[in-house]
ZAMARGU-4260 file (C-alpha; in steps of 0.2 Angstrom, whole numbers, plus 5000, padded with zeros to 4 digits):
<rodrens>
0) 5158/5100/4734 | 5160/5091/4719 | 5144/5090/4708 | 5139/5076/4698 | 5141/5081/4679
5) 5123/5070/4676 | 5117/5087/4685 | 5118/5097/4669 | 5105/5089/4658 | 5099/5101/4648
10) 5081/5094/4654 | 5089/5095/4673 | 5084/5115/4670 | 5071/5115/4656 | 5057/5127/4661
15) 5039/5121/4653 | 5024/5132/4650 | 5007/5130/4644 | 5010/5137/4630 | 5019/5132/4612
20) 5037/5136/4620 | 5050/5131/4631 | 5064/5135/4637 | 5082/5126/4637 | 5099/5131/4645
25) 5115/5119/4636 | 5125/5121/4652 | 5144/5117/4647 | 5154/5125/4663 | 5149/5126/4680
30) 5150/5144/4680 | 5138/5143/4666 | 5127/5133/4676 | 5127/5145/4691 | 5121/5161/4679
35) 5109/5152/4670 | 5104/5147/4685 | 5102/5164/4692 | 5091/5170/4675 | 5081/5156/4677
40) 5077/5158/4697 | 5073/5176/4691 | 5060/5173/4677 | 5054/5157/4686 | 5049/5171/4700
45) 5040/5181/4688 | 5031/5168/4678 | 5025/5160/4696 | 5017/5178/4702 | 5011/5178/4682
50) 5002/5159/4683 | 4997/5160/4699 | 5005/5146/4704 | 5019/5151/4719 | 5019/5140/4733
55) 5011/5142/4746 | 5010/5136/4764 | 4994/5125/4769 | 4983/5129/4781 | 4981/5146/4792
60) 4999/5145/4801 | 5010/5153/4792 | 5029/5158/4793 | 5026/5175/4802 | 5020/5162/4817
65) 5033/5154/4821 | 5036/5154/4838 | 5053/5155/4849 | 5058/5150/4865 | 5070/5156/4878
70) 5070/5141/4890 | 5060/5124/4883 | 5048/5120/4870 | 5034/5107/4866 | 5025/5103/4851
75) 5010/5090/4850 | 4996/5086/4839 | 4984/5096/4853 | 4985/5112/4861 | 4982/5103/4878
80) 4994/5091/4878 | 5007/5104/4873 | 5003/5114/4888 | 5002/5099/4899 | 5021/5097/4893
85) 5024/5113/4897 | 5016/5113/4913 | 5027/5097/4917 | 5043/5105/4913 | 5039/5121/4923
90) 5038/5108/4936 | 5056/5105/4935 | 5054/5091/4925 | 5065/5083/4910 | 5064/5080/4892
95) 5058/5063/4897 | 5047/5068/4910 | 5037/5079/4899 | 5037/5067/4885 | 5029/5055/4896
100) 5014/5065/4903 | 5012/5071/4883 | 5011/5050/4879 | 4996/5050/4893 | 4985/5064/4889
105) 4987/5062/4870 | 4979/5044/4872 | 4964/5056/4881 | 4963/5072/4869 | 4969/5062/4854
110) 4962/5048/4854 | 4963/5045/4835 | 4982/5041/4836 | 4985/5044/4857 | 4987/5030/4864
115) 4990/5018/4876 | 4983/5003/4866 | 4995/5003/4853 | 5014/5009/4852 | 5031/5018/4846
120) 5047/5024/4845 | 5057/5037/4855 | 5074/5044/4851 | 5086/5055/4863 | 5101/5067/4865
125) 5106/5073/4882 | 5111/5089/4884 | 5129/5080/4882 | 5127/5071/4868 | 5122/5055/4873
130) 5109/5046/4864 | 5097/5033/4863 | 5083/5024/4857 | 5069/5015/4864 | 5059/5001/4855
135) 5040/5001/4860 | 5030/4994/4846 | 5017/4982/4847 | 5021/4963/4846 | 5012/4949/4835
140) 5003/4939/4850 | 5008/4920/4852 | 4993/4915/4841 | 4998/4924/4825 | 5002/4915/4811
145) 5011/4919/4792 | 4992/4917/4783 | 4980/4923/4798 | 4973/4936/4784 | 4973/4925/4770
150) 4957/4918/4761 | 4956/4898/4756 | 4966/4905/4739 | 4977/4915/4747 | 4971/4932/4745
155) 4972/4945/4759 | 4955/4949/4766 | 4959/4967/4770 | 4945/4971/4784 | 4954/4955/4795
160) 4971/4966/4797 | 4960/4985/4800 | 4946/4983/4810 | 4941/4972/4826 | 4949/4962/4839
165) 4959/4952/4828 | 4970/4966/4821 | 4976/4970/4836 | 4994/4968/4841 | 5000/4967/4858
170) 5001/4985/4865 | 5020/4993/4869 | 5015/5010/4877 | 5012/5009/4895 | 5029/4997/4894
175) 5040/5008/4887 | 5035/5024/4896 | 5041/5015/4911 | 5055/5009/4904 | 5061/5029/4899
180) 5054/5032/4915 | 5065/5021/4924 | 5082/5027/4915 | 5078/5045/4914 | 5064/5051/4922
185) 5065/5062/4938 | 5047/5069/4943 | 5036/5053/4952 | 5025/5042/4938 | 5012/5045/4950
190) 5013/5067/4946 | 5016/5063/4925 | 4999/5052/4925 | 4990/5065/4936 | 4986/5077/4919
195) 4980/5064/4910 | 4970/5056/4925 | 4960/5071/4927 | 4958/5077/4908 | 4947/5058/4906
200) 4938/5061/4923 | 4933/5080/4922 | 4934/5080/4901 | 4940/5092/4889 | 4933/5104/4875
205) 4936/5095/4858 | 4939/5106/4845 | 4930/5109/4827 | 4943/5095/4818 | 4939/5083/4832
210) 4919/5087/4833 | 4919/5081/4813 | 4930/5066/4814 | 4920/5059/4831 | 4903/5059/4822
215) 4912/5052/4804 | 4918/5035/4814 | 4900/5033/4822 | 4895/5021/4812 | 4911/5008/4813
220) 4909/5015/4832 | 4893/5007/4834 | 4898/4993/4823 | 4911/4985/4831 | 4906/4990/4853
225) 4890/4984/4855 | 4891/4987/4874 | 4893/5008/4869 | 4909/5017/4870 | 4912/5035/4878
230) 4915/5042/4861 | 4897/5036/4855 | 4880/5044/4859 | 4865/5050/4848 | 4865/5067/4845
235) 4882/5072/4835 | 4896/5081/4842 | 4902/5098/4841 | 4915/5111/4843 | 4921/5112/4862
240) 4909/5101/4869 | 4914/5091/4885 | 4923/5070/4880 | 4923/5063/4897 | 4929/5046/4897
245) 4927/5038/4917 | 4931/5020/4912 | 4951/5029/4905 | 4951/5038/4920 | 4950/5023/4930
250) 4963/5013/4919 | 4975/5027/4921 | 4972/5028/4940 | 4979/5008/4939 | 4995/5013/4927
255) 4997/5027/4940 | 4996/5015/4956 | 5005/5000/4948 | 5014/5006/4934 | 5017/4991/4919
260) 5007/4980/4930 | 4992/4992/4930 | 4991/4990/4912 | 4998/4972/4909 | 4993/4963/4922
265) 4977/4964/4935 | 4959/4971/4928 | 4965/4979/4915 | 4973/4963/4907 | 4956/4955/4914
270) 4947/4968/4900 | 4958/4969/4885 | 4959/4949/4886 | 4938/4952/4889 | 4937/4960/4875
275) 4945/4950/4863 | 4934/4935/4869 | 4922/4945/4862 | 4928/4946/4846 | 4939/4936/4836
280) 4954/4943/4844 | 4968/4931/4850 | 4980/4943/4863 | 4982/4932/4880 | 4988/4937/4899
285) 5003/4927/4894 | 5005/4939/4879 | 5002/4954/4889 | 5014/4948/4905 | 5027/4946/4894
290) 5029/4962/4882 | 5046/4971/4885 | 5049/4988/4877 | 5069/4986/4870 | 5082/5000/4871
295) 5090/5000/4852 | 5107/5008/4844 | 5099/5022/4836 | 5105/5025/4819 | 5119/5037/4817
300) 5125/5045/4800 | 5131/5062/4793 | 5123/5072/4780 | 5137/5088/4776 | 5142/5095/4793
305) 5126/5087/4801 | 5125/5071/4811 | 5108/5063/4810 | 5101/5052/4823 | 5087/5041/4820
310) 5076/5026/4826 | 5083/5008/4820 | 5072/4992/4815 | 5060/4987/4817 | 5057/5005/4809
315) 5064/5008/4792 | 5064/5026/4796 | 5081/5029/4802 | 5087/5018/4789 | 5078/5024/4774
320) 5079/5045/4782 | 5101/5041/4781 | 5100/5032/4766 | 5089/5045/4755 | 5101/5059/4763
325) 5116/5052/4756 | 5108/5050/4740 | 5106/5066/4737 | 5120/5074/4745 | 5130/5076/4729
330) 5117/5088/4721 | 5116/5107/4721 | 5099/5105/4728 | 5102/5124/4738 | 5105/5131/4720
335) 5092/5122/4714 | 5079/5129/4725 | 5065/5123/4732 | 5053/5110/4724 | 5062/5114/4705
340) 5060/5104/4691 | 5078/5096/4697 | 5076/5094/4714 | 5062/5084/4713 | 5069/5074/4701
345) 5085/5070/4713 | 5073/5068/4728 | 5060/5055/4719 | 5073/5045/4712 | 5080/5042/4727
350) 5063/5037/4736 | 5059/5025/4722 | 5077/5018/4726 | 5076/5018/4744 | 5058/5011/4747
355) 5063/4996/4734 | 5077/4991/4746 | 5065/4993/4761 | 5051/4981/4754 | 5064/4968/4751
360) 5077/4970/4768 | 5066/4979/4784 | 5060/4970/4797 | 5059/4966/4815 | 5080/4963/4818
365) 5077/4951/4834 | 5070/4942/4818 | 5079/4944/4804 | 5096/4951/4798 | 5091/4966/4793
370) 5107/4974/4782 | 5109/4989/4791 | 5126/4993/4787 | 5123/4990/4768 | 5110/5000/4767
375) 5118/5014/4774 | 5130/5014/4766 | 5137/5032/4756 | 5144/5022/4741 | 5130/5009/4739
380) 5116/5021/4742 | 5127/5035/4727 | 5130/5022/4717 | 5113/5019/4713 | 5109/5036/4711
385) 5122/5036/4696 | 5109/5028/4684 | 5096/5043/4685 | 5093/5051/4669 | 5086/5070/4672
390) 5076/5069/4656 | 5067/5054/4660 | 5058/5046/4676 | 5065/5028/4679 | 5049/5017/4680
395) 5047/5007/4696 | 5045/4989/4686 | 5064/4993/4681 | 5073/4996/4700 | 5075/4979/4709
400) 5079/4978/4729 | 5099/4980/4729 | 5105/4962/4736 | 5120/4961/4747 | 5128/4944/4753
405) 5123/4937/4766 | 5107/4942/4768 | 5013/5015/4794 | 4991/5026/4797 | 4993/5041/4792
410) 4985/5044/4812 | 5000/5040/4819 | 5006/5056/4829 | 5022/5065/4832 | 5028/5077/4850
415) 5046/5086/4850 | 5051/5093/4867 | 5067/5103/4871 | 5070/5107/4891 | 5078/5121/4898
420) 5096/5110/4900 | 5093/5105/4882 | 5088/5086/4882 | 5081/5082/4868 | 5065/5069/4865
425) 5057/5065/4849 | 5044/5053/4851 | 5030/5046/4836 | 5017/5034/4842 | 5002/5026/4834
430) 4987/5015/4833 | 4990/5015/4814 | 4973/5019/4805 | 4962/5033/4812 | 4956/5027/4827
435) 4965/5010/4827 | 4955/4995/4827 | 4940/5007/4831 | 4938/4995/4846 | 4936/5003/4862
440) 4940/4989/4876 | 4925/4988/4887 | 4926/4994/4904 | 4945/5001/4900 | 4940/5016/4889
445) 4954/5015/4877 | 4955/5008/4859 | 4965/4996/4851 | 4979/4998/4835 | 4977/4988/4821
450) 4996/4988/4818 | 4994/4969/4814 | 4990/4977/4795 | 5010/4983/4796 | 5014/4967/4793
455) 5016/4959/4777 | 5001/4947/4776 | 5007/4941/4760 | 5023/4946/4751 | 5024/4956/4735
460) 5003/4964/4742 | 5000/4981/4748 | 4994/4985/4765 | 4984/4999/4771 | 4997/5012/4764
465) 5001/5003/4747 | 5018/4999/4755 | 5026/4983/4747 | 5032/4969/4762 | 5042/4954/4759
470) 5046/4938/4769 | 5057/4950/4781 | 5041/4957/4788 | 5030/4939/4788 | 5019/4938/4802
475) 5029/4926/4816 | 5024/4927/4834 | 5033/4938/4846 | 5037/4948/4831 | 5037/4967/4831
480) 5030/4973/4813 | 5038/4986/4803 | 5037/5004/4803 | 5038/5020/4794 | 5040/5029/4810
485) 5056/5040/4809 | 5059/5051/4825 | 5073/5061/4823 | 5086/5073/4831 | 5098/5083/4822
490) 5114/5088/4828 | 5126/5103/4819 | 5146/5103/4824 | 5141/5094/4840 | 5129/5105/4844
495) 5107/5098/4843 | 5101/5108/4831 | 5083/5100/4824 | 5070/5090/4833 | 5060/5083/4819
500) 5046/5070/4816 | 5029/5068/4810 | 5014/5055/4807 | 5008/5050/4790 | 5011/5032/4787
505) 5022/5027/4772 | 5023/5046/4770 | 5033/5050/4788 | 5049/5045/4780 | 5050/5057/4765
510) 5042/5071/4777 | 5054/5070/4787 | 5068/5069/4771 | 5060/5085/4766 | 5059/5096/4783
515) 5077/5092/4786 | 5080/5096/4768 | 5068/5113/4772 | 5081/5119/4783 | 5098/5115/4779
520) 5097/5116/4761 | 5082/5128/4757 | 5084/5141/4773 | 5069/5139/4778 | 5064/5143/4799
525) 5056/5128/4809 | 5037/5134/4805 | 5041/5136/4785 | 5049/5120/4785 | 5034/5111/4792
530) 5020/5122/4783 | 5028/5121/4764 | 5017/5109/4754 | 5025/5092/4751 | 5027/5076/4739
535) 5028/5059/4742 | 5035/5044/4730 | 5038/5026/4739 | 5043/5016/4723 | 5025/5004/4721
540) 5012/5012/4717 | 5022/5020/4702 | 5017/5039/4705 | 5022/5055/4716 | 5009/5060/4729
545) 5006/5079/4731 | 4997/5090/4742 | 4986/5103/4731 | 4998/5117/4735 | 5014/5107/4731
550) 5026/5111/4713 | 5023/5124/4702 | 5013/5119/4687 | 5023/5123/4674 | 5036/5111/4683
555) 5023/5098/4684 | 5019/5098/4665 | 5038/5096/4663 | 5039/5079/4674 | 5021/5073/4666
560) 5031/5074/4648 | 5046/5065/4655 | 5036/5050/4661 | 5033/5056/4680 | 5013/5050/4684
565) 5009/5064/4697 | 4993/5061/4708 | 4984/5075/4718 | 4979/5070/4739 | 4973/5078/4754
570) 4987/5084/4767 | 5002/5072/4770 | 5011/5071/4788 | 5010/5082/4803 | 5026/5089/4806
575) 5034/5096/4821 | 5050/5103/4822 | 5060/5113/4834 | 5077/5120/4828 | 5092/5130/4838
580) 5094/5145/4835 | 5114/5150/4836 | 5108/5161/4849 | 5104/5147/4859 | 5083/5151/4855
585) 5071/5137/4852 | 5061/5141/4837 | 5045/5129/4834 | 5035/5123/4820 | 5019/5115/4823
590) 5011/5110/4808 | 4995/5117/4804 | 4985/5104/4793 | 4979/5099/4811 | 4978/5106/4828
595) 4995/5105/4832 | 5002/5118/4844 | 5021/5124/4849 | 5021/5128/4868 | 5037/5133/4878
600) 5044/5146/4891
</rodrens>
């Protein structure tokens, strides 16, 4: 591989202490640059060990529990509906299969991002090699307009677009697991629903994570279902005490018995259009009877000898994923190492890059010509990496969307699931925010996304995730707003070798950048790459995100001096990631700044 000569900077390997020193390497030859390279990694180790300040993993899953499989694997945001995938493909169930009963009981045991009130994105592989993607997000119903959450001066009042009826799009779930169900499924609906049927009837245990966030939503609970909820009662909740939630157990029994119609048309419709009478919600039996979940071209690129596959608009995801990996392909970033002073640079130059074009040119594609082929493009994506200076950080103000002629919450949740023939499903889904809408739809039991907040209510304004919209993602009836969710599968000499995805809003796409990244450049094993403490940049606001556990100090001194604003957050993404072993093993990583769980046989 050639590498770029803007990669030896001196300031691409400075090494800063807090002390009256530092250290510079001149590199003049690449051999040069390799040794140094070496002296550097060497001392770097010592002074880490010295400070205090090596990386560690977050969490209590660490890399010594990774967990490998000889058959099938599934990863979920909760330990029960990993094992209820499990349970499926012991069955003799698919990838699909599995994915589908997963998709159910998360909208019971997770119901701050399970769903079937909201919507998503799922990419496959066969065991062949085909692919596929299918398109179930949320629609804007036939009442939305352009300026629906704009005050008389034009000013977005934020609470329209998060909470209540009104934000609510037109829900995709229950359509587009029939639809995979329909082209791939082999078990009946009837047994996939039968999990998830019985988890809201008899209940479950909720863990210690859930116990805390139940009686921290009280309050908007209460606020917004003046008739009660399931989720709401007196006395707070605690670990592994019994949710039981009749009125979900009923609306499954009708997806069960009637499939889309269950769901979309009948009493259920009857209650979510109920509801939004109650509040100032506008979704209408027409807009419900007439939601379609849309198979999609997934996006296709290369990265070195890996192919990537990814979801296409109306997630930027695949676009943004492809388009960041081809920005940084012509670095050394394996020499580097992990989160140095130079990868970093390389990797949030590209973000700020990438998420400029993706304000400007994402949206829904039924919609809007979205400039796919532009975007993804090796040379147009390299060539505006060639104007990144290692010894300063390009402010935001100064990169513009490229133009070409012509032309999400962070409780979103994330399942991978290999079977035993090797299909492969990566599936995200969301309600957006943490618990949606926070409106639970009387008599149905299961709350409503506030994805409406994805859209750009007014152009150049940040929503929910401080991610930038233009006209591309107006609000338009019909349309399907943009997302960040970027479910991907991996393949190496024609062979799958990564399942990968995560929640996290306008974070998913650089998690997902970086647990690729984890393993094919940094040698890392499915839980390491999921565990290692991560960094986000998205161009506006003008500052990398990092976990507490993320770069090294004396590396974060070094981008402070160089212009680099660096702000401290709480956990970031979710990951789950299954990779092939060469021995044909499936090894998991289920990330553990939540309950997440790898199950398999």
């Amino acid at each position: 591989m050639t590498e770029p000569i803007l990669c030896f900077h001196p300031r691409a390997i400075t090494l800063r202490v807090k002390t009256n020193f530092s250290f510079k390497f001149g590199i003049k030859t690449q051999n040069t640059y390799v040794y140094c390279m070496k002296l550097l990694s060497q001392f770097f180790c010592i002074l880490l060990i010295a400070t205090s300040c090596a990386i560690q993993p977050i969490g209590k899953q660490t890399a010594s529990t990774s967990k490998e499989f000889e058959n099938a694997a599934v990863i979920t945001a909760h330990p029960i509906a990993s094992e209820v995938g499990v349970a499926i493909l012991k069955k003799g169930g698919n990838a699909v299969d599995a994915a589908i009963a997963v998709q159910f009981a998360l909208a019971v045991v997770y119901p701050n991002a399970g769903n079937i009130g909201g919507g998503g994105f799922m990419v496959y592989r066969s065991h062949d090699g085909q692919i596929a993607s299918l398109d179930f997000r949320e629609k804007a119903p036939r009442k939305a307009f352009r300026d629906m959450y704009l005050d008389d001066q034009g000013n977005p009042i934020t609470d329209l677009s998060l909470y209540g009826q009104l934000a609510a799009g037109v829900p995709g779930t229950v359509a587009g697991m029939e639809e995979a169900h329909k082209k791939y499924g082999s078990l009946p609906w009837e047994d996939l629903l039968a999990p998830a049927i019985s988890l809201a009837g008899n209940g479950f245990p909720i863990t210690e994570r859930q116990a805390k966030e139940f009686n921290t939503y009280q309050s908007r609970f209460r606020e917004l279902n003046k008739d009660g909820a399931a989720i709401i009662r007196d006395i707070p909740w605690k670990n592994g005490d019994v949710f039981v939630q009749p009125e979900l157990a009923k609306t499954l029994k009708r997806i069960a018995s009637n499939g889309r119609d269950g769901f979309y048309k009948g009493e259920t419709a009857d209650l979510i259009v109920a509801e939004m009478e109650r509040g100032n919600g506008i979704i209408s039996h027409a807009d419900l009877a007439d939601y379609e979940a849309v198979w999609r071209d997934p996006i296709v690129g290369q990265y070195k000898q890996f192919k990537i596959i990814s979801m296409a608009p109306p997630s930027s995801g695949g676009v943004a994923l492809l388009a960041l990996l081809q920005s940084v392909e012509p670095y050394p970033l394996s020499q580097w190492g992990f989160q140095a002073d130079s990868t970093i640079r390389a990797m949030v130059e590209a973000e700020r890059r990438v998420y400029a074009d993706r304000a400007t040119h994402l949206g829904d594609p039924d919609f809007y010509r979205v400039p796919v082929e532009h975007l993804t493009d090796k040379r147009h994506n390299q060539e505006r990496m060639s104007k990144v200076s290692f010894s300063r950080a390009t402010p935001s103000a100064d990169v513009k969307a490229a133009s070409f002629p012509g032309y999400e919450s962070e409780e979103t949740t994330h399942f991978s699931i290999v079977d035993k023939e090797g299909n492969a499903v990566s599936l995200t889904t969301t309600i957006n925010g943490s618990y949606g809408s926070c409106v639970w739809v009387g008599g149905a039991g299961f709350l409503l996304n506030n994805e409406m907040d994805d859209f750009s209510a007014k152009p150049g304004s940040p929503n929910l995730y401080g991610l930038i919209g233009g006209k591309a993602n107006a609000i338009e009836p019909g349309k399907r707003m943009l997302s960040a969710m970027t479910p991907t599968i991996v393949e190496e000499d024609g062979k799958l070798k990564m399942v990968i995805g995560t929640p996290g809003g306008s974070t998913i796409i650089t998690s997902v950048f970086q647990g690729i990244l984890n393993v094919i450049e940094f040698g890392m094993d499915a839980q390491q790459s999921v565990s290692a403490p991560r960094f986000h940049h998205q161009w506006q606001p003008d500052r990398i995100d990092i976990e507490k556990a993320a770069i090294a100090l004396p590396i974060r001194s070094s981008l402070e001096d160089d212009g680099y604003k660096l702000h401290l957050r709480g956990a970031i993404g979710r990951m789950e990631n299954i990779v092939v072993l060469p021995n044909g093993k499936l090894q998991t990583g289920a990330d553990p700044r939540g309950d997440d769980f790898a199950a398999g046989y």
